[in-house]
C-alpha positions in Angstrom: -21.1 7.8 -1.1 -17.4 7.6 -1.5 -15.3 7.0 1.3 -11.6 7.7 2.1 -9.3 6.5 4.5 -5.6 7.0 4.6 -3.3 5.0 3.5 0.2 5.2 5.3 1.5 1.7 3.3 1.2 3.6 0.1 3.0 6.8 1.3 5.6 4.9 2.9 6.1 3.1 -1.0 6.1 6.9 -2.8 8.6 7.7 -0.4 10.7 4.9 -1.6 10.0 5.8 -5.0 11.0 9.9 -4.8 14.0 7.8 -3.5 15.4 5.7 -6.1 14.0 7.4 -8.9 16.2 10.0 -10.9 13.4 11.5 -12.3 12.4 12.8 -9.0 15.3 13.8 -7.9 13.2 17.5 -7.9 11.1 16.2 -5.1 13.8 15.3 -2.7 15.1 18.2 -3.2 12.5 20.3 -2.8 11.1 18.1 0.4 8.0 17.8 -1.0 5.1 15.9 1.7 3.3 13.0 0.5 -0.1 12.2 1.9 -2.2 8.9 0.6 -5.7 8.2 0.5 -8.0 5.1 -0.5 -10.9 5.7 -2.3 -13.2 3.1 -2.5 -15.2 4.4 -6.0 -14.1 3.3 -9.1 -12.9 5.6 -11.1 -13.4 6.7 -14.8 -11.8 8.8 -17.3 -13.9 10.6 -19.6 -13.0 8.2 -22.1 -14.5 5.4 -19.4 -11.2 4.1 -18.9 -10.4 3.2 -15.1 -8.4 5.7 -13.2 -5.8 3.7 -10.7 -4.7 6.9 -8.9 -4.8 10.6 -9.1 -2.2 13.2 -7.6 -3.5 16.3 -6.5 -1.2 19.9 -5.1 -3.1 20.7 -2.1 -4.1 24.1 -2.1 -3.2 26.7 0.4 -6.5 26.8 2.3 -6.2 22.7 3.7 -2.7 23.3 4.5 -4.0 24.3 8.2 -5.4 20.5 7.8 -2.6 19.0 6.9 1.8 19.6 6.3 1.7 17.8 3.0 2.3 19.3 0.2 0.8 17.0 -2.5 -2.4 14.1 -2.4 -2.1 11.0 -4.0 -6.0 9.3 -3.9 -6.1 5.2 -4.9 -9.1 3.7 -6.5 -8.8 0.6 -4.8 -11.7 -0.9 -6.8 -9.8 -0.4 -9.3 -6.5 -1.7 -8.5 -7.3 -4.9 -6.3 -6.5 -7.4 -8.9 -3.1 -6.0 -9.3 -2.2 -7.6 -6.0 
């Protein structure tokens, strides 16, 4: 069974990013909410390749769960010899 946990590093880096980047100007302006999670499955493409992260608009009904606008989910099996 996957599992999740959240992953406050990572948001803290997309942050950063939305900050330097140009090309997301948009998002700063806009204030967009960042929330990260960890997954701990190893994630495939339909063409088998490995998925290193998806982004995801969170829809209206789990904004009572959450203020975030927008989920960004890490296959850490996936990613842990990038480190």
């Amino acid at each position: 069974m996957e599992e999740f946990r959240r992953a406050t590093g990572y948001e803290d880096l997309a942050y950063s990013i939305m900050g330097q980047e140009p090309e997301l100007a948009m998002l700063r302006a806009e204030n967009v909410k960042v929330i990260c999670v960890v997954s701990d499955a190893a994630e495939k493409d339909r063409n088998g390749l490995k998925v290193y992260a998806k982004t995801e608009k969170i829809p209206p009904k789990y904004k009572l769960l959450t203020d975030a606008d927008v989920m960004i989910t890490i296959y850490e099996n996936n990613i842990m010899f990038f480190f």
